[in-house]
Structures are given as structure tokens and as C-alpha cells.
C-alpha positions as CSV (number, residue, x, y, z in Angstrom):
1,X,0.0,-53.6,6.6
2,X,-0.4,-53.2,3.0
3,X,-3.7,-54.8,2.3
4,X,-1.8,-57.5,-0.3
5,X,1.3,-58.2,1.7
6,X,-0.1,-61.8,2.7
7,X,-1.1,-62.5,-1.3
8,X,2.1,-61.5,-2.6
9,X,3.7,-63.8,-0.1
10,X,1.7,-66.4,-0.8
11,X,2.5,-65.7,-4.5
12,X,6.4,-66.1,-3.6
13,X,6.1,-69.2,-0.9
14,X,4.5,-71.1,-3.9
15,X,7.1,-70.3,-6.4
16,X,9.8,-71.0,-3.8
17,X,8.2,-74.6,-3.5
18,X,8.4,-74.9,-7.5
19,X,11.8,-74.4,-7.5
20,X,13.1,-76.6,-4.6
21,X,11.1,-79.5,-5.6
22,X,13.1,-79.3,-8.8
23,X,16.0,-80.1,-6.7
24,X,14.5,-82.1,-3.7
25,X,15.6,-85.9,-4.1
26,X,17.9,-85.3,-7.0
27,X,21.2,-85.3,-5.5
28,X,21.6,-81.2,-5.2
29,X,24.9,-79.8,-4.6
30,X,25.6,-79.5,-0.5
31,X,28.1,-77.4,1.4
32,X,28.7,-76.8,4.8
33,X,28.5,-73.7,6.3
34,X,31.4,-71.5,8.5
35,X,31.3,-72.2,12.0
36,X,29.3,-75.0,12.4
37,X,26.1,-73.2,11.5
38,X,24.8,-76.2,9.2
39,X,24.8,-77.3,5.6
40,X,22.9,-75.4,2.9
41,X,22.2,-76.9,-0.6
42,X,22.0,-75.4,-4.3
43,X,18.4,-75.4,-3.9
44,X,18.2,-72.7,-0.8
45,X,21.1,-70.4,-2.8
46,X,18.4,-70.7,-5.7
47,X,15.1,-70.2,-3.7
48,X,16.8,-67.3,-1.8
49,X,17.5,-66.1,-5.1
50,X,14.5,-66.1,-6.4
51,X,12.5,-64.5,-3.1
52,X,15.0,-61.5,-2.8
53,X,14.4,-60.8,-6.5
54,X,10.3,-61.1,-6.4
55,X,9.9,-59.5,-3.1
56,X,12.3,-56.9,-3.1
57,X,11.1,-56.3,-6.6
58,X,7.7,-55.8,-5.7
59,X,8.4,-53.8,-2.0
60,X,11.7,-52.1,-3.0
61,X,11.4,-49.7,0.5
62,X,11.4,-53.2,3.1
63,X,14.0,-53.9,4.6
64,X,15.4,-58.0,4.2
65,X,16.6,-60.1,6.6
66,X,17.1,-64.1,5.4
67,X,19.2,-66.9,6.6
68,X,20.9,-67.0,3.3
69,X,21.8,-63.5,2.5
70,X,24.3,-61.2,3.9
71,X,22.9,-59.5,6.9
72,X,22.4,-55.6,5.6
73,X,21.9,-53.4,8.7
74,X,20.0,-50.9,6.3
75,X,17.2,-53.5,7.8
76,X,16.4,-52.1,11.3
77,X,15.6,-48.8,9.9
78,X,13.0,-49.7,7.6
79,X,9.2,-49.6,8.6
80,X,8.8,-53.2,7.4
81,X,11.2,-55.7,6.6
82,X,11.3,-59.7,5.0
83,X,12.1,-62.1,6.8
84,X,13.0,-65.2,5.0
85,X,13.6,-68.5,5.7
86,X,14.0,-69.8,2.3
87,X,14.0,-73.9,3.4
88,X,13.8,-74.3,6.9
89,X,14.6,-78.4,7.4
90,X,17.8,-78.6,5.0
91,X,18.8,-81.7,6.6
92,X,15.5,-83.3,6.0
93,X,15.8,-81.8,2.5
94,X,18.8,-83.4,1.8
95,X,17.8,-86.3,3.0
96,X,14.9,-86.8,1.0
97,X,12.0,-86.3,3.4
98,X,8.9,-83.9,3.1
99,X,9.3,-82.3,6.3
100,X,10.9,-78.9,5.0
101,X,9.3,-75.7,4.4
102,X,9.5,-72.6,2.8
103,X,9.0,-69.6,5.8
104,X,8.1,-66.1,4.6
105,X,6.9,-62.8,6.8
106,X,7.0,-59.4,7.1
107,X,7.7,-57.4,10.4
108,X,6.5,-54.1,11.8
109,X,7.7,-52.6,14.8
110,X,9.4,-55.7,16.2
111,X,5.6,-57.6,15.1
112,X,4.7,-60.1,12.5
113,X,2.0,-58.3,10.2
114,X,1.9,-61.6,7.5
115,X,3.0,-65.0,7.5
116,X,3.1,-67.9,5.1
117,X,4.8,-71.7,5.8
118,X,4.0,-73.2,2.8
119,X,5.8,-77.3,2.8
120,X,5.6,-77.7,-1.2
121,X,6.7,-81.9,-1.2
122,X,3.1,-82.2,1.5
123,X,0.7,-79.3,-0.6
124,X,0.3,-77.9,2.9
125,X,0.2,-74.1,3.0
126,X,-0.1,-71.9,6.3
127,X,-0.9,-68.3,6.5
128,X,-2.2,-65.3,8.8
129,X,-2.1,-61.8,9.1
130,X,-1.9,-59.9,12.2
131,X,-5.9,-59.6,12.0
132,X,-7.8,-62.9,11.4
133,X,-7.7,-66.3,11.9
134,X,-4.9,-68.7,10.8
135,X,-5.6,-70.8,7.7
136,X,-4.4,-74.4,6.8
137,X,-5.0,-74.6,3.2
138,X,-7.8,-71.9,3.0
139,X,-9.5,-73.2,6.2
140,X,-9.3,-71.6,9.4
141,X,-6.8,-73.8,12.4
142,X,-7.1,-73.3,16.2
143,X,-4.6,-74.7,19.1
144,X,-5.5,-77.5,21.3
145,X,-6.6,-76.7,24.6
146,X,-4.7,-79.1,26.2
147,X,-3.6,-79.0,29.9
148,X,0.2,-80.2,31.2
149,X,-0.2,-83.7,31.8
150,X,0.3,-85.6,28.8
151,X,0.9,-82.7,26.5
152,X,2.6,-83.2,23.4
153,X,5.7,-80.7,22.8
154,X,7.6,-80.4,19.6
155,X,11.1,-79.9,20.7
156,X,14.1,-81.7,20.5
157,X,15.7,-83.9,23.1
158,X,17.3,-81.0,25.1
159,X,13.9,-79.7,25.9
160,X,12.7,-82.5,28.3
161,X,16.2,-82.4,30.3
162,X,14.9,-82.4,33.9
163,X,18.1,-79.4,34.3
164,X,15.3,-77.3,32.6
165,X,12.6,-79.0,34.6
166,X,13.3,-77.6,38.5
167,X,15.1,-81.2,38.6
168,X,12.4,-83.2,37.6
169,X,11.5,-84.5,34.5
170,X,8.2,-83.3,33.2
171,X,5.1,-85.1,32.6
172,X,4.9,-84.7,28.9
173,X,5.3,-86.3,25.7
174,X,8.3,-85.4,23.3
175,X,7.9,-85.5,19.5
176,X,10.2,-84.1,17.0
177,X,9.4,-82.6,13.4
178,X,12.6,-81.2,11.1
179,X,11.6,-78.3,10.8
180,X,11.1,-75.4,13.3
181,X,8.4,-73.5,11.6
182,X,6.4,-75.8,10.9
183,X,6.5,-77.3,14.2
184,X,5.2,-73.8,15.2
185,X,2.4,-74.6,12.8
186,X,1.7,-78.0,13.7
187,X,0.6,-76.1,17.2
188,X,-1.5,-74.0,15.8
189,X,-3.3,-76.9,14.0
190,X,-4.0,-78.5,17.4
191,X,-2.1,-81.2,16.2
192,X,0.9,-81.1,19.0
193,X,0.2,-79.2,22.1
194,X,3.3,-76.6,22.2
195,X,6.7,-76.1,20.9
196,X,9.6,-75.6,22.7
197,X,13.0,-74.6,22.0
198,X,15.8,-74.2,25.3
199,X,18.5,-72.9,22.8
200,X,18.1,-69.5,21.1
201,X,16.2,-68.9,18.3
202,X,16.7,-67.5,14.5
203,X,14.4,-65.1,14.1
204,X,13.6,-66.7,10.4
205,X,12.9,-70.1,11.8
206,X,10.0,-68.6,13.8
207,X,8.9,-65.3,12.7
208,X,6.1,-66.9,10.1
209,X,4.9,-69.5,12.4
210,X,4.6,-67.4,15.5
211,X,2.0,-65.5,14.0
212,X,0.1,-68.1,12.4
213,X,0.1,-69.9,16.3
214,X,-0.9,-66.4,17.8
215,X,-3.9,-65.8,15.5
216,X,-4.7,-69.8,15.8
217,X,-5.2,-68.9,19.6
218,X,-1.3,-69.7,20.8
219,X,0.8,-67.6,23.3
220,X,4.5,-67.3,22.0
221,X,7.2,-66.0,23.7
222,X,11.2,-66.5,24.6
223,X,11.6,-68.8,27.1
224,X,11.3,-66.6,30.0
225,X,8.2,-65.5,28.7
226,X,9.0,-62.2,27.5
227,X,6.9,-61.5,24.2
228,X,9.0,-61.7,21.0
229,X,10.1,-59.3,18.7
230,X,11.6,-59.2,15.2
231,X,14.2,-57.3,13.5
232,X,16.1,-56.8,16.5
233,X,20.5,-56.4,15.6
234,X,21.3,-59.7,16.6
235,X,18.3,-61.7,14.8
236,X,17.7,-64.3,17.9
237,X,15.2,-64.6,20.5
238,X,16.4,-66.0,24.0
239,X,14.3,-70.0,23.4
240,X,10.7,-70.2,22.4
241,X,7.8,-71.4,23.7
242,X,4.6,-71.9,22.4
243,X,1.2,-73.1,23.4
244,X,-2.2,-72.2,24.0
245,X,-2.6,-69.8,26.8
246,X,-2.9,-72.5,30.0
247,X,-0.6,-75.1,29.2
248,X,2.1,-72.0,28.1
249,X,1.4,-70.5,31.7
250,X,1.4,-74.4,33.0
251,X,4.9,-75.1,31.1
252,X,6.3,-71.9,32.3
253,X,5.8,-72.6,35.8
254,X,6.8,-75.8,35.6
255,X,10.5,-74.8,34.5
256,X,13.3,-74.0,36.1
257,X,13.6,-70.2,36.4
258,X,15.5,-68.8,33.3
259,X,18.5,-66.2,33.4
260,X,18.2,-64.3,30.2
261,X,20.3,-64.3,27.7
262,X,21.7,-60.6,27.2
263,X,22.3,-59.4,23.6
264,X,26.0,-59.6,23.6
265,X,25.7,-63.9,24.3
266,X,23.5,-63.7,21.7
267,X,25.3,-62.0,19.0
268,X,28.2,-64.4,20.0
269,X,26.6,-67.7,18.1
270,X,27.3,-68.5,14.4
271,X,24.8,-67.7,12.4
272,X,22.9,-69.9,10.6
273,X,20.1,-72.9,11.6
């Protein structure tokens, strides 16, 4: 990884925040997307905008992958590509709350080598590289080692459906937060226990934050536990779980076996999140 990849991201994950707070609580334009894949506002055309511009600017050979932009297949043959979330928690967005983020990272043979969340309306900024710890606002962030019982799982109400539990439900504690990478951070704070997600995936909702819980001690995978990779066709990983290394094992074995998802089923859903 170029040795200022996780500065100039930094560098664009603040600006991104600039610019949506000029929109955030002031009534922005909202449409809804094609298919059913979710609204998107003035401010995430705008931020998007901006990011593709900077970063593109500055690493004209990466490839770009971002919920907002076309997909360009020229992607999965580049060494390193974007991957862009540019506000991950519209709805909350819209709605007025803080919870949204911007998510920015760079892949590398299907791995995250730099990731930044940065949530502009809280000041809080996450970031790791693929060496070194994770870092909440310049201070390094480790998971909680927390065992099954009584864990506390970021996931929405789908997660805890005893249908994913071998039929029972699961001794653990739901909580929800709007958006998904920073729920992924939130994890690697020690904050919440794991993450969980039954449905597939967008590959920019998670690619920041799975770094920043791997280097903050977390085990992330699909749901089946195979390890996740970026800049795949298809942009989706089958679920996601993420925890540190006993509960993950705990949670795993815990849940009803998984058939997985093929890539066709995949490439089937709308795109969007």
C-alpha cells in the first residue's frame, strides 16, 4: 500500500463530512432509487461527486467501485481499487439524526489495505491500515472479549430470528445503529460485542469497517464463515459476522448451518443499501 493511501483518505472522509453537513437537517432534495434499493439524497450525489473527483484525481490508476456511481467493470482489473460509501445511513440522514457516516477504503487482492469511517454530525473518525492498530480519533480501539451469553450484537431484527438460531432463540442482546459501518466500528471499540447481518452484504457498507474491526482484534467473515473479499463482480458478500475471535467461533456454532449463497443469487438483488 502506498505509504499515504490512509492520509489522503482521511483528507477526503473529512471533506465529504463538510459537504454533507451543509445539507444534513436542511430539507435536501430525496429520491428513491430503482428497484427498491433505497432513497438517496442531493447530499450523497454531491459527496460522491466530490470523492470521485479528489481520489481519482490524486490515484488516477485505482480502480472505483461506490454505491452511487455507475458500476465500471474496468474495476476488477486494477491492482487497487476505491471503495466508497459516500453516506452510509441515508435514512438516518434524512431524518435528521447523527448516525450516518461517510465509509472510504481501498482494496488489494480481494483485502482492505486502508480504511476510514469518519461520522462528521458526532466528530468521530475511524481508521486502520492493514498493519497497525485501529484508531478512534487518533487513539488506538480494541474489541471486547466478550463470551455468548449476554453479548450485544448490532443487527437488525432478522438477526435474532430463532430460524437462524438451530430453532432456538439465542441468548443475546439485540441493538440496532443506522448505519452498517459504523456498527462494524462500534465493535471494534468494544462498545457492542459483534455485528451481524443474515442478508447479503454491499461490499461498500463493510469494506472500511471490516478492517478497522480486524486490526481492533475482530474476526470478520460471511456468514458461513468464509473470510471476505472485495472487488469481487457482484460487489456482495453472502451476510457478515463480526466479533472478537471466541464469541465469532461461539456465534457460529450457535447458528443454524448456512447454505451459501452462489454468485448468480447474488448478482440477482437490486443494487443499492
Amino acid at each position: 500500500m502506498p505509504a499515504d493511501d490512509l492520509s489522503l483518505l482521511q483528507q477526503a472522509a473529512h471533506e465529504a463530512g463538510e459537504i454533507a453537513l451543509r445539507h444534513w437537517r436542511r430539507d435536501p432534495q430525496v429520491w428513491d432509487k430503482p428497484g427498491g434499493a433505497g432513497p438517496v439524497t442531493e447530499a450523497d450525489l454531491a459527496v460522491n461527486a466530490h470523492l470521485e473527483t479528489l481520489l481519482r484525481g490524486a490515484r488516477p490508476d485505482y480502480g472505483w467501485l461506490s454505491e452511487e456511481s455507475p458500476d465500471d467493470p474496468a474495476r476488477l482489473a486494477a491492482e487497487y481499487c476505491f471503495i466508497i460509501d459516500p453516506i452510509d445511513g441515508t435514512r438516518a440522514f434524512i431524518d435528521g439524526q447523527p448516525g450516518f457516516s461517510s465509509s472510504l477504503a481501498i482494496a488489494r487482492g480481494g483485502r482492505i489495505t486502508a480504511a476510514v469511517v469518519h461520522l462528521p454530525a458526532q466528530d468521530l473518525t475511524y481508521c486502520a491500515a492493514e498493519t497497525g492498530p485501529a484508531a478512534l480519533n487518533g487513539v488506538a480501539i480494541s474489541a471486547s472479549d466478550h463470551g455468548f451469553e449476554d453479548a450485544t450484537v448490532l443487527t437488525g431484527k432478522p438477526g435474532l430470528d430463532p430460524a437462524h438460531w438451530r430453532g432456538v432463540a439465542p441468548p443475546l442482546l439485540r441493538k440496532f445503529r443506522p448505519s452498517l459501518a459504523w456498527r462494524l466500528c462500534l465493535v471494534a471499540e468494544g462498545r457492542f460485542d459483534a455485528a451481524l447481518s443474515v442478508r447479503p452484504a454491499w461490499e461498500w457498507d463493510i469494506a472500511a469497517g471490516s478492517l478497522i474491526a480486524e486490526r481492533a482484534g475482530c474476526r470478520a467473515t460471511e456468514l458461513g464463515g468464509a473470510p471476505l473479499r472485495f472487488n469481487r463482480p457482484g460487489a456482495r458478500t453472502d451476510g457478515l459476522l463480526v466479533a472478537g475471535a471466541a464469541l465469532h467461533g461461539q456465534m457460529l456454532a450457535a447458528m443454524t448451518p448456512r447454505k451459501a449463497a452462489g454468485a448468480a443469487q447474488l448478482d440477482a438483488l437490486p443494487r443499492g443499501g
